[in-house]
mmCIF file as Biopython writes it, N, C-alpha, C and O atoms, coordinates in Angstrom:
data_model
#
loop_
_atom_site.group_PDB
_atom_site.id
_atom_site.type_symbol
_atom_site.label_atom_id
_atom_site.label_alt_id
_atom_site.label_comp_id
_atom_site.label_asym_id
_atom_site.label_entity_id
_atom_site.label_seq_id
_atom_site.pdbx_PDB_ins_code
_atom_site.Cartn_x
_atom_site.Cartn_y
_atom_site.Cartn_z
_atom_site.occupancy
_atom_site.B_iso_or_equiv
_atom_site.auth_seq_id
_atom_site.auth_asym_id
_atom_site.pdbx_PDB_model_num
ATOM 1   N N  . UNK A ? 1  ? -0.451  11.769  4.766  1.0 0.0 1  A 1 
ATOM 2   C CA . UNK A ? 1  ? -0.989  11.178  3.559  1.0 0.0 1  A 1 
ATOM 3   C C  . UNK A ? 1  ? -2.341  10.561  3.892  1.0 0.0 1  A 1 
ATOM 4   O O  . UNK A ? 1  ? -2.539  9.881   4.899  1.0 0.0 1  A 1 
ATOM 5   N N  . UNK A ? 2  ? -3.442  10.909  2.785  1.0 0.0 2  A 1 
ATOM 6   C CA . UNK A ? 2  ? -4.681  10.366  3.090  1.0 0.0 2  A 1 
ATOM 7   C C  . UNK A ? 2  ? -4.969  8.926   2.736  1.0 0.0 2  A 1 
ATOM 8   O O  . UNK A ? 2  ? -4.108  8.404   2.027  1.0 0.0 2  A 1 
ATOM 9   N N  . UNK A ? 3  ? -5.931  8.222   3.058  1.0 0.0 3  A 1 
ATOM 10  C CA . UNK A ? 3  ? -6.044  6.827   2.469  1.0 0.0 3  A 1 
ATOM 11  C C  . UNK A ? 3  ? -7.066  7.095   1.263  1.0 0.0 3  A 1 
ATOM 12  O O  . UNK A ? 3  ? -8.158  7.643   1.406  1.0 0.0 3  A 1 
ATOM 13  N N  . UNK A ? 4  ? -6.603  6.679   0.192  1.0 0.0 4  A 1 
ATOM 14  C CA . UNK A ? 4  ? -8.209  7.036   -0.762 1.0 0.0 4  A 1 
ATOM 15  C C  . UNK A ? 4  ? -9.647  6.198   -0.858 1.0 0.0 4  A 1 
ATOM 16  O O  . UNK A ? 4  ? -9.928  5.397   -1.750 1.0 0.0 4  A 1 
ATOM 17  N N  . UNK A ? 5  ? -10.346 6.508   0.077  1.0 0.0 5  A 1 
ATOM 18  C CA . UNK A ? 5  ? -10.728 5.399   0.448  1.0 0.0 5  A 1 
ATOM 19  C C  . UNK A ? 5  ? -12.263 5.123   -1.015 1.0 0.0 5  A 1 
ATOM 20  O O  . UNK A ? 5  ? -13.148 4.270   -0.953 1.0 0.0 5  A 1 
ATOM 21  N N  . UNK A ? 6  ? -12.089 6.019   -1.977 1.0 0.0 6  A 1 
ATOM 22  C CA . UNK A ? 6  ? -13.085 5.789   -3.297 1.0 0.0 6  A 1 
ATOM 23  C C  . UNK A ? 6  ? -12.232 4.390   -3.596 1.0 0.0 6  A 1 
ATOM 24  O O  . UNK A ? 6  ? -12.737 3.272   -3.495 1.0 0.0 6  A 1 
ATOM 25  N N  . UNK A ? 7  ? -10.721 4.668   -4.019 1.0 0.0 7  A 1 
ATOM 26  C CA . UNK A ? 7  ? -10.404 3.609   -4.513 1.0 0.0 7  A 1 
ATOM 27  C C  . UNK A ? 7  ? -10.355 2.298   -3.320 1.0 0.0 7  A 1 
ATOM 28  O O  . UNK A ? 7  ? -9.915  1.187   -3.615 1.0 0.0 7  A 1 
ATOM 29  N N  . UNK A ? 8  ? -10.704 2.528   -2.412 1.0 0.0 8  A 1 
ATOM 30  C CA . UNK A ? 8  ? -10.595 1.087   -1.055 1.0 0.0 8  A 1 
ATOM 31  C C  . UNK A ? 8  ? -11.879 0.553   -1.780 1.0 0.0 8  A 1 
ATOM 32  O O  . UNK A ? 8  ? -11.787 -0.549  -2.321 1.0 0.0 8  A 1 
ATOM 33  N N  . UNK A ? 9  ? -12.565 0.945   -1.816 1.0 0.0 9  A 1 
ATOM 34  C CA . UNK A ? 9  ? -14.467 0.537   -1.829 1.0 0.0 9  A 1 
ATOM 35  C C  . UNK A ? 9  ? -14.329 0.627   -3.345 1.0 0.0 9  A 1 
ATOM 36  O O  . UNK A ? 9  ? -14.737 1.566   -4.029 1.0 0.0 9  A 1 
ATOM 37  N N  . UNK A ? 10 ? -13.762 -0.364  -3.744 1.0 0.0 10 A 1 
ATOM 38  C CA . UNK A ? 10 ? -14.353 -0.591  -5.708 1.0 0.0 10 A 1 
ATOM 39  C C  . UNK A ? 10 ? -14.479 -1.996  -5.218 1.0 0.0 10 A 1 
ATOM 40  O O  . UNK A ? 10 ? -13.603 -2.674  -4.682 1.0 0.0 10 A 1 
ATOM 41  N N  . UNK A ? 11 ? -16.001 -2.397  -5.553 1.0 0.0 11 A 1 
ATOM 42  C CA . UNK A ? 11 ? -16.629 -4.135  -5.925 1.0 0.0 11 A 1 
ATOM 43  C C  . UNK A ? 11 ? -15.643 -4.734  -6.287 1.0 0.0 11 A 1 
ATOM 44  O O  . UNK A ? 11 ? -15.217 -5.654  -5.588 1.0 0.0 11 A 1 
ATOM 45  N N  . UNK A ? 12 ? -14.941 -4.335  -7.609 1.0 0.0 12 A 1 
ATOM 46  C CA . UNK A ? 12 ? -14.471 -5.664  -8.228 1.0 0.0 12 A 1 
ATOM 47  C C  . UNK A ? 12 ? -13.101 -6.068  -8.284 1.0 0.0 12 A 1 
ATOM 48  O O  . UNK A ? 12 ? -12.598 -6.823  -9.117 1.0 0.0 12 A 1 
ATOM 49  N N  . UNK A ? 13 ? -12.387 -5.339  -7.050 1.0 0.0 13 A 1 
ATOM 50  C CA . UNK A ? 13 ? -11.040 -5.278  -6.317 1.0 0.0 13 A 1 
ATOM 51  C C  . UNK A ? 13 ? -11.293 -6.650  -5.097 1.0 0.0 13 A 1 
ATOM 52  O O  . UNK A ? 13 ? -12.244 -7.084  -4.446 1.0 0.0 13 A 1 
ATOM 53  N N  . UNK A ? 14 ? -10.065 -6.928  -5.238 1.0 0.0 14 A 1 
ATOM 54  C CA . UNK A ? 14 ? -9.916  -8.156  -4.122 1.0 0.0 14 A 1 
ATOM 55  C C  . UNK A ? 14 ? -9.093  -7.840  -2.876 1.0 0.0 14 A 1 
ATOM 56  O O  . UNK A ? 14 ? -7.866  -7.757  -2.814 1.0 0.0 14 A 1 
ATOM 57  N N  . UNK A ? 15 ? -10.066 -7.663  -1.799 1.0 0.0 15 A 1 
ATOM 58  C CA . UNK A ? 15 ? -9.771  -6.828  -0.533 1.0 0.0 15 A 1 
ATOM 59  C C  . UNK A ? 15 ? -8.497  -7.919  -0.117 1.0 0.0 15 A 1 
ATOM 60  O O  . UNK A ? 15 ? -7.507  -7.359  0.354  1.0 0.0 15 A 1 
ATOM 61  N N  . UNK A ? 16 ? -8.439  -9.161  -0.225 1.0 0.0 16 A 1 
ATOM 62  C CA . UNK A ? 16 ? -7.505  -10.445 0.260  1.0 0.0 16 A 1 
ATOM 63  C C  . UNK A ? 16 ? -5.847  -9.775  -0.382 1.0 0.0 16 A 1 
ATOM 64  O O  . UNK A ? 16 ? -4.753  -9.492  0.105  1.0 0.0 16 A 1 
ATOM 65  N N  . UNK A ? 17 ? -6.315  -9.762  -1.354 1.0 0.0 17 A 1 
ATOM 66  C CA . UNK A ? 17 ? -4.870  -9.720  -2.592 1.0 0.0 17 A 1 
ATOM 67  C C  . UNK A ? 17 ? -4.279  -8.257  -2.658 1.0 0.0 17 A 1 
ATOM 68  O O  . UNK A ? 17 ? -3.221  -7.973  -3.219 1.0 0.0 17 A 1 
ATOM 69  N N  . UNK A ? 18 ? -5.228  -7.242  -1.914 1.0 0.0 18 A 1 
ATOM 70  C CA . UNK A ? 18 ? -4.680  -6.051  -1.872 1.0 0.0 18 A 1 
ATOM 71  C C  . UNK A ? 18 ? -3.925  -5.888  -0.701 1.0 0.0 18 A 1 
ATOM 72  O O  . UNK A ? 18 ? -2.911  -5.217  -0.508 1.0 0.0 18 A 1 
ATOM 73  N N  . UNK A ? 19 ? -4.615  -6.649  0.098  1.0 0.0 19 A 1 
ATOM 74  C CA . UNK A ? 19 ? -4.295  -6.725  1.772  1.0 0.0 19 A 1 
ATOM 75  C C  . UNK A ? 19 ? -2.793  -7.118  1.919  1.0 0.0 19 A 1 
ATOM 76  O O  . UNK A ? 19 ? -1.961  -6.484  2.568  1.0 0.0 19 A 1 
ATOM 77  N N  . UNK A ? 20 ? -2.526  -8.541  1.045  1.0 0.0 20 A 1 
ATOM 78  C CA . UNK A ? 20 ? -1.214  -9.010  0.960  1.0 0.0 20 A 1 
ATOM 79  C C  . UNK A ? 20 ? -0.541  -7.854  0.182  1.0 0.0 20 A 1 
ATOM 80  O O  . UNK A ? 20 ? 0.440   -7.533  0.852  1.0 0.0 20 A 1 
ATOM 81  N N  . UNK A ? 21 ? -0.612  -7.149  -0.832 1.0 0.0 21 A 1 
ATOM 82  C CA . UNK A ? 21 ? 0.239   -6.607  -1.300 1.0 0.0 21 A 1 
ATOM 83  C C  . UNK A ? 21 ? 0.809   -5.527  -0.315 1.0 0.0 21 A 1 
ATOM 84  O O  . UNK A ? 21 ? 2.020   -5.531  -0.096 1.0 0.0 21 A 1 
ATOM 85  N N  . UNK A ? 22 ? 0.044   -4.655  0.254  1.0 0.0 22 A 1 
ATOM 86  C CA . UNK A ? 22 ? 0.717   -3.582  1.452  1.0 0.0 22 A 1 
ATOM 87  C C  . UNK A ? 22 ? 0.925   -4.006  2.374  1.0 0.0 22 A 1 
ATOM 88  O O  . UNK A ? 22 ? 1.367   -3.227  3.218  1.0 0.0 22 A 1 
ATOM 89  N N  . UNK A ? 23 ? 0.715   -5.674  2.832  1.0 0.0 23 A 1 
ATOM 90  C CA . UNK A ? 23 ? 1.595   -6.151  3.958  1.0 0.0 23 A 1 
ATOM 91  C C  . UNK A ? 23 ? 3.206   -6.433  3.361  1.0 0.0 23 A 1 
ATOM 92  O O  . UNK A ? 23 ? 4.149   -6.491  4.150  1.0 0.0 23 A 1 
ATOM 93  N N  . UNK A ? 24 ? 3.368   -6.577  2.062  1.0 0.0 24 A 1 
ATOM 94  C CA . UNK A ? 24 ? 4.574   -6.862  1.650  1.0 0.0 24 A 1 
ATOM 95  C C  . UNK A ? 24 ? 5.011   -6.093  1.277  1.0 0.0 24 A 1 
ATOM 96  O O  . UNK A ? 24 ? 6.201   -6.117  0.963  1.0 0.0 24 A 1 
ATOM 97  N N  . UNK A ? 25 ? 3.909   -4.591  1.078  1.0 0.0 25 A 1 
ATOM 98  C CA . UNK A ? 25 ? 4.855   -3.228  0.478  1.0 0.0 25 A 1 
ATOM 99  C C  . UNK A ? 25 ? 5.368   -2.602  2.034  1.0 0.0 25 A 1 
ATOM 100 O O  . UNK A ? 25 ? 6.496   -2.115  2.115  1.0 0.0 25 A 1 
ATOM 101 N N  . UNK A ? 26 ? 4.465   -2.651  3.248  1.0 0.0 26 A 1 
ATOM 102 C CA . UNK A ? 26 ? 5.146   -2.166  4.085  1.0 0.0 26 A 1 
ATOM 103 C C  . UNK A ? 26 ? 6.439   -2.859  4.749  1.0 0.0 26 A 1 
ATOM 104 O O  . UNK A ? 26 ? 7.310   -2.161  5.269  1.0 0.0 26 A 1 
ATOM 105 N N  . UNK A ? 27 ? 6.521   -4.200  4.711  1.0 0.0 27 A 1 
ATOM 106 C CA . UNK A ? 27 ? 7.972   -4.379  5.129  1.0 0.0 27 A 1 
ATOM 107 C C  . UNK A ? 27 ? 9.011   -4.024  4.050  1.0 0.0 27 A 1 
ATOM 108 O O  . UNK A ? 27 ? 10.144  -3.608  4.292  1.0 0.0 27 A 1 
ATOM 109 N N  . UNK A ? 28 ? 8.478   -4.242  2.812  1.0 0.0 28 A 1 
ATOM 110 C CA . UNK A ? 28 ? 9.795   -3.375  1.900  1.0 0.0 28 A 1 
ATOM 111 C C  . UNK A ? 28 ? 9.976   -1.848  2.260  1.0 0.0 28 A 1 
ATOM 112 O O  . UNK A ? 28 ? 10.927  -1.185  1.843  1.0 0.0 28 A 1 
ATOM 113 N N  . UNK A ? 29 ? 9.067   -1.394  2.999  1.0 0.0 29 A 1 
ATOM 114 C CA . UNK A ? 29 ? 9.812   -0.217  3.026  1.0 0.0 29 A 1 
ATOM 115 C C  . UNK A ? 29 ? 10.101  0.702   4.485  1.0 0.0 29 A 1 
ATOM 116 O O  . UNK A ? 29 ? 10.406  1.869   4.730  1.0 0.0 29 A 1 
ATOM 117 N N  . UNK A ? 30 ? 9.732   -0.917  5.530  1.0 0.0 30 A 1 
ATOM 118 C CA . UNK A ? 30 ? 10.278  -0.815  6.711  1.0 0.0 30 A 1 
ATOM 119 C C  . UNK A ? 30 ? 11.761  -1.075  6.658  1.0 0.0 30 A 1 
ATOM 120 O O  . UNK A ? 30 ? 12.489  -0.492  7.462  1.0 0.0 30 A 1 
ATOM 121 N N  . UNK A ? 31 ? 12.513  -2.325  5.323  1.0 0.0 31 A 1 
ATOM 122 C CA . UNK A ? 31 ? 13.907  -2.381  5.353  1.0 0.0 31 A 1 
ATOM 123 C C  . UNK A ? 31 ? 14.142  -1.487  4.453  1.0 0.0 31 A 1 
ATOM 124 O O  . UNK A ? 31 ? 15.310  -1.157  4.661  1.0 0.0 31 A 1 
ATOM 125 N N  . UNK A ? 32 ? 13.756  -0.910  3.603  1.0 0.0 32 A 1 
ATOM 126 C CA . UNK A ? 32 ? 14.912  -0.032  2.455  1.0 0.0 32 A 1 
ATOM 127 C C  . UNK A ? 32 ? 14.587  1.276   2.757  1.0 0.0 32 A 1 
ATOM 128 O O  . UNK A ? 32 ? 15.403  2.194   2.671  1.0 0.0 32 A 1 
ATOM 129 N N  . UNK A ? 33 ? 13.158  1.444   3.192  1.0 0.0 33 A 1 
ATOM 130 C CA . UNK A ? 33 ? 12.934  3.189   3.837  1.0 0.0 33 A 1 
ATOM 131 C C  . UNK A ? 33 ? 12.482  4.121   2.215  1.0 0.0 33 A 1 
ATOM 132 O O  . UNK A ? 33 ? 12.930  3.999   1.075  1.0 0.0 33 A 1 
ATOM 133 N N  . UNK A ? 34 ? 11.478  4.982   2.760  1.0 0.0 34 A 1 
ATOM 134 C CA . UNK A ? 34 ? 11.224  5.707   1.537  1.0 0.0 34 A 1 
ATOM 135 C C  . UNK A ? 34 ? 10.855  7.591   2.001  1.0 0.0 34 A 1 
ATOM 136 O O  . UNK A ? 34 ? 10.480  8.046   3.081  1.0 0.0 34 A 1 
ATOM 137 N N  . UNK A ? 35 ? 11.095  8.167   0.946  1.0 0.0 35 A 1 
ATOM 138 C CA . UNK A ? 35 ? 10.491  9.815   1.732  1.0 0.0 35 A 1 
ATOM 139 C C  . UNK A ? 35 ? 9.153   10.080  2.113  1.0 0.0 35 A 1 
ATOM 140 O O  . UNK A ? 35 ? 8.774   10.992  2.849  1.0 0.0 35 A 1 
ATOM 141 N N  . UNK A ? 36 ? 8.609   9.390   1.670  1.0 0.0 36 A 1 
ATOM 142 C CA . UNK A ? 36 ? 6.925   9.442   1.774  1.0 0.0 36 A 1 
ATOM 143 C C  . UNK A ? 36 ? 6.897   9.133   3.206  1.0 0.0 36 A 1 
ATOM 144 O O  . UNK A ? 36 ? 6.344   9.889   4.005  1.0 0.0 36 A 1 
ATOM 145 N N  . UNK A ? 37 ? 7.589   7.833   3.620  1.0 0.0 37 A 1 
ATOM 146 C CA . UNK A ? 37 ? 7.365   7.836   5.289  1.0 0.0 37 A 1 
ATOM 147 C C  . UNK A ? 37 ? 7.708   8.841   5.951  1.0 0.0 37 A 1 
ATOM 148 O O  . UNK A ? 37 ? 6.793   9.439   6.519  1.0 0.0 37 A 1 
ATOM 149 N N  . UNK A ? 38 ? 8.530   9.149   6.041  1.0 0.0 38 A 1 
ATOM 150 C CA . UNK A ? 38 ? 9.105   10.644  6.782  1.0 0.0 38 A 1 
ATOM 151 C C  . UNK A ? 38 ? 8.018   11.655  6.318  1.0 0.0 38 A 1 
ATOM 152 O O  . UNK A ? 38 ? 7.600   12.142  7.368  1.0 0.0 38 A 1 
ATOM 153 N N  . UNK A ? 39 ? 7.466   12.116  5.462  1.0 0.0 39 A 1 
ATOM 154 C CA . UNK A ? 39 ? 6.370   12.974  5.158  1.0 0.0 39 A 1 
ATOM 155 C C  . UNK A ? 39 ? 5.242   12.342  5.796  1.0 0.0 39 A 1 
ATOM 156 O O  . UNK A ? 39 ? 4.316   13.095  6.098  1.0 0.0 39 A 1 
ATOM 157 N N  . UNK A ? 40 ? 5.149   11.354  6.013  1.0 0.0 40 A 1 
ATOM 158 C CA . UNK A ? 40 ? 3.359   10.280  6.716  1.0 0.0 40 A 1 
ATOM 159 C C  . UNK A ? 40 ? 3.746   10.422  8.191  1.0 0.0 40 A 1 
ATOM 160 O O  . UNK A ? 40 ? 3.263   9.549   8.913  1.0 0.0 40 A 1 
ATOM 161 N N  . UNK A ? 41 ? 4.335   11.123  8.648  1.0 0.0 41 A 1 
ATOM 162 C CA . UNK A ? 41 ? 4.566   10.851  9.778  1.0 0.0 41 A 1 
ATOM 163 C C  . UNK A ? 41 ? 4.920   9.860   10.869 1.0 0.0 41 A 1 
ATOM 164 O O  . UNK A ? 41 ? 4.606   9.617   12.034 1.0 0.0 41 A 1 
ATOM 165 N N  . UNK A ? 42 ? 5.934   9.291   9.683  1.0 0.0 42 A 1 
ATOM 166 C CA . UNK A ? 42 ? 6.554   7.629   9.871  1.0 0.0 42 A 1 
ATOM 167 C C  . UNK A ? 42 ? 5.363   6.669   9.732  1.0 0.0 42 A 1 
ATOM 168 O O  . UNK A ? 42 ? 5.569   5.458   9.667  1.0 0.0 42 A 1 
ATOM 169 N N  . UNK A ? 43 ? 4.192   7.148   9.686  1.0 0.0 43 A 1 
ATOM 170 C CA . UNK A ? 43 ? 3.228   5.731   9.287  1.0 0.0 43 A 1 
ATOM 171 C C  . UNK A ? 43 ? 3.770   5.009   7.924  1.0 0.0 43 A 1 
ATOM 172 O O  . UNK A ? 43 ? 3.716   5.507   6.800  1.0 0.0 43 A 1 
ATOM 173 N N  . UNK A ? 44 ? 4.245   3.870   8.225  1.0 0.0 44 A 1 
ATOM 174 C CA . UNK A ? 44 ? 4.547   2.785   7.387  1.0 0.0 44 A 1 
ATOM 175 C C  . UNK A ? 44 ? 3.464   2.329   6.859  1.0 0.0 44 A 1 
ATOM 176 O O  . UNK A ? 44 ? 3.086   2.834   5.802  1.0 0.0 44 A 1 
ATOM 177 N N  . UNK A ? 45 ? 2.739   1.310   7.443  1.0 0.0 45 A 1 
ATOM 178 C CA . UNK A ? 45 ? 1.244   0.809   6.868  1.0 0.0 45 A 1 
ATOM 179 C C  . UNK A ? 45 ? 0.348   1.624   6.083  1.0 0.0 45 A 1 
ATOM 180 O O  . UNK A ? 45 ? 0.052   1.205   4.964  1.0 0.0 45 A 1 
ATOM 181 N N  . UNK A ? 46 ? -0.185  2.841   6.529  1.0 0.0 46 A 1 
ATOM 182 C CA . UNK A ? 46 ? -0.532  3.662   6.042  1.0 0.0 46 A 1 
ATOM 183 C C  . UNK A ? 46 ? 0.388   4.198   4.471  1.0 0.0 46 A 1 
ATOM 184 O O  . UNK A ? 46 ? -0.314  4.327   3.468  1.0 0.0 46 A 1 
ATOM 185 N N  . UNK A ? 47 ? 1.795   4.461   4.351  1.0 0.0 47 A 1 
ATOM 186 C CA . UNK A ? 47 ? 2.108   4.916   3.036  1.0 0.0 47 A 1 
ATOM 187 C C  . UNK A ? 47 ? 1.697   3.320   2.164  1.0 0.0 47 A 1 
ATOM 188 O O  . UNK A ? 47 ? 1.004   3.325   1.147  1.0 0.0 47 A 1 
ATOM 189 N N  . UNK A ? 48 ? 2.102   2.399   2.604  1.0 0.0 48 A 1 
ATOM 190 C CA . UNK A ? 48 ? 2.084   0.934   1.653  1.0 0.0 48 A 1 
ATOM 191 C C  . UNK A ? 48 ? 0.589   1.144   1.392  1.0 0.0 48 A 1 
ATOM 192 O O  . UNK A ? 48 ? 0.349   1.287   0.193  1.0 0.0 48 A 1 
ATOM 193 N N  . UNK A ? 49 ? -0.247  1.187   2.022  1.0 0.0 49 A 1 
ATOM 194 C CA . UNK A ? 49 ? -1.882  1.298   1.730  1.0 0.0 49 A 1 
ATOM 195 C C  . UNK A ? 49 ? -2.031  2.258   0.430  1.0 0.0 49 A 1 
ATOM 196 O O  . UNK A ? 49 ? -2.718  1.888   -0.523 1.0 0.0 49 A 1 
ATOM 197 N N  . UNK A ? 50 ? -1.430  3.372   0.433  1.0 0.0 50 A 1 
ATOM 198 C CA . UNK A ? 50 ? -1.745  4.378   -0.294 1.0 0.0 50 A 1 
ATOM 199 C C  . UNK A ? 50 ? -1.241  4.283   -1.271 1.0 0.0 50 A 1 
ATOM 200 O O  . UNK A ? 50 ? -1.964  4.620   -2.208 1.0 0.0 50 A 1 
ATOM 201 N N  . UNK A ? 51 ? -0.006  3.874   -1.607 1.0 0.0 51 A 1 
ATOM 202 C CA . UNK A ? 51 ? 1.090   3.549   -2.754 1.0 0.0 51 A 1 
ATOM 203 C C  . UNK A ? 51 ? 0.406   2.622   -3.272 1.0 0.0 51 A 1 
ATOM 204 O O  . UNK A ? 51 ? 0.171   2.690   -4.478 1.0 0.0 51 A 1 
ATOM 205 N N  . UNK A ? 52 ? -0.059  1.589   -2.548 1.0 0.0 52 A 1 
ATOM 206 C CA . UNK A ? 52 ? -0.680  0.119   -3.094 1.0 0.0 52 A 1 
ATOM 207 C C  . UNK A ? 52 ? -2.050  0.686   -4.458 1.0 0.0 52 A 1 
ATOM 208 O O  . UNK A ? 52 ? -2.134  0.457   -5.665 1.0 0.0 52 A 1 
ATOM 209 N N  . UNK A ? 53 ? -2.881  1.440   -3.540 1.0 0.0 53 A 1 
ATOM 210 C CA . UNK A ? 53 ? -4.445  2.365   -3.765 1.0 0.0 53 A 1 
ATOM 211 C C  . UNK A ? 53 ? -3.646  3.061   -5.661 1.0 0.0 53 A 1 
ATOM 212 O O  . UNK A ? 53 ? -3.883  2.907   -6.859 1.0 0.0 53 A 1 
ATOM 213 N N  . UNK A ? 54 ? -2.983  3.575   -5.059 1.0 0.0 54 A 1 
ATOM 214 C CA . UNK A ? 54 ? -2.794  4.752   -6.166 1.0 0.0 54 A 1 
ATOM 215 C C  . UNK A ? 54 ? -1.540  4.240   -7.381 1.0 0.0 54 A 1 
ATOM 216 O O  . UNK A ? 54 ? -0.820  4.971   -8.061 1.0 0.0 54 A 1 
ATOM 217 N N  . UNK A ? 55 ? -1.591  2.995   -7.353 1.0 0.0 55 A 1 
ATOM 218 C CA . UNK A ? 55 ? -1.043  1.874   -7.889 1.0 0.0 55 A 1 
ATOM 219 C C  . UNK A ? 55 ? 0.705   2.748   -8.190 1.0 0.0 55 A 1 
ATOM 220 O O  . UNK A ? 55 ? 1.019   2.544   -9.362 1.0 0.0 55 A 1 
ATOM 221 N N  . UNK A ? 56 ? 1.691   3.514   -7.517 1.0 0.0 56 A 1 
ATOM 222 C CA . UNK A ? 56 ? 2.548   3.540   -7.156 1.0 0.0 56 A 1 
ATOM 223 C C  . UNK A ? 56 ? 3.611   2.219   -7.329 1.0 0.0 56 A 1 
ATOM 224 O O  . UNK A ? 56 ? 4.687   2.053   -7.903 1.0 0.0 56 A 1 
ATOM 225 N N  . UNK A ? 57 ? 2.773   1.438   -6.571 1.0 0.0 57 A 1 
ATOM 226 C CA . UNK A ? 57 ? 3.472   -0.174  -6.923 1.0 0.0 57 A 1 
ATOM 227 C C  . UNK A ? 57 ? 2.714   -0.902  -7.451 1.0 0.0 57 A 1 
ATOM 228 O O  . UNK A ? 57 ? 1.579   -0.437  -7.561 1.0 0.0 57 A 1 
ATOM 229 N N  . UNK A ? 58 ? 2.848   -1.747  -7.783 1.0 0.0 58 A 1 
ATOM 230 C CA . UNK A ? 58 ? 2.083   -2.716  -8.565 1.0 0.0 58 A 1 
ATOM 231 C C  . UNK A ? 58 ? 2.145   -4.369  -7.756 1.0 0.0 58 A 1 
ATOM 232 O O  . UNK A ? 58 ? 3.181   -4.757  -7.217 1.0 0.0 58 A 1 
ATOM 233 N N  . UNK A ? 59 ? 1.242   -4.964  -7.782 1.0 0.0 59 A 1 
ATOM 234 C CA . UNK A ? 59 ? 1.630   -6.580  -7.285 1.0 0.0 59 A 1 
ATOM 235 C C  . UNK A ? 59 ? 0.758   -7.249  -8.471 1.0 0.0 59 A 1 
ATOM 236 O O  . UNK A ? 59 ? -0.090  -6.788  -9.236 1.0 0.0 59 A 1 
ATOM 237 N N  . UNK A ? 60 ? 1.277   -8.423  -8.315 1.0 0.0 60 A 1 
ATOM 238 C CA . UNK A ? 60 ? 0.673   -9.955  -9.134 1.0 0.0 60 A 1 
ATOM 239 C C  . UNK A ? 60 ? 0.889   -11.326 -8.251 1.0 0.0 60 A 1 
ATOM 240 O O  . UNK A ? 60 ? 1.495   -11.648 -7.229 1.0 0.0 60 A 1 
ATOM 241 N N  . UNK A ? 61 ? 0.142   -11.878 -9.122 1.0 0.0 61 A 1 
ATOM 242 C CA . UNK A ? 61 ? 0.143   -13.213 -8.286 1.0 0.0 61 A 1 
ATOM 243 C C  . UNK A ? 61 ? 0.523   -14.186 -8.891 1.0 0.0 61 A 1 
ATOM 244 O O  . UNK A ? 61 ? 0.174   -14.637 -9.982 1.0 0.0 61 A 1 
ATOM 245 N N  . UNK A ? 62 ? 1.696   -14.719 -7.731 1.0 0.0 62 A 1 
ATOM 246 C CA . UNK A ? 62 ? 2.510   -16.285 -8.433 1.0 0.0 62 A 1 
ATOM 247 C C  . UNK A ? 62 ? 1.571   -17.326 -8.418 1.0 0.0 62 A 1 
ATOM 248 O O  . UNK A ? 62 ? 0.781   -17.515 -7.493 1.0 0.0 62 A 1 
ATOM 249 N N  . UNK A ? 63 ? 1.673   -18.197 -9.731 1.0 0.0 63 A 1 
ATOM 250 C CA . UNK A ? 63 ? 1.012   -19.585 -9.435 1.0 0.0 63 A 1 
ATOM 251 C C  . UNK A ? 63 ? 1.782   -20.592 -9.396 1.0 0.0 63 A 1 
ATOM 252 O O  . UNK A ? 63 ? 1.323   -21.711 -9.167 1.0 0.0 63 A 1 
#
């Protein structure tokens, strides 16, 4: 799986808040496991990056 990196490099994205979200998408799916890893060649970080990118998942922020 590639990283998209058009969508990494958009200005008005928050590199902080994206960062947290695929640190918290990759341990969700270091415990529950997904097919995409097994297709990424077990890269974990890498699928959460991409899922995150290609809004797959979604995050928000608690106040």
């Amino acid at each position: 799986m590639i990283i998209p990196l058009d969508k990494l490099i958009v200005k008005d994205s928050n590199v902080y808040e994206m960062t947290n979200a695929a640190i918290k998408r990759a341990h969700q799916l270091t415990i529950t496991g997904d097919e995409e890893i097994e297709q990424n060649g077990g890269k974990v970080v890498s699928t959460a990056i991409a899922q995150v990118l290609n809004k797959k998942v979604e995050y928000r922020i608690e106040e």
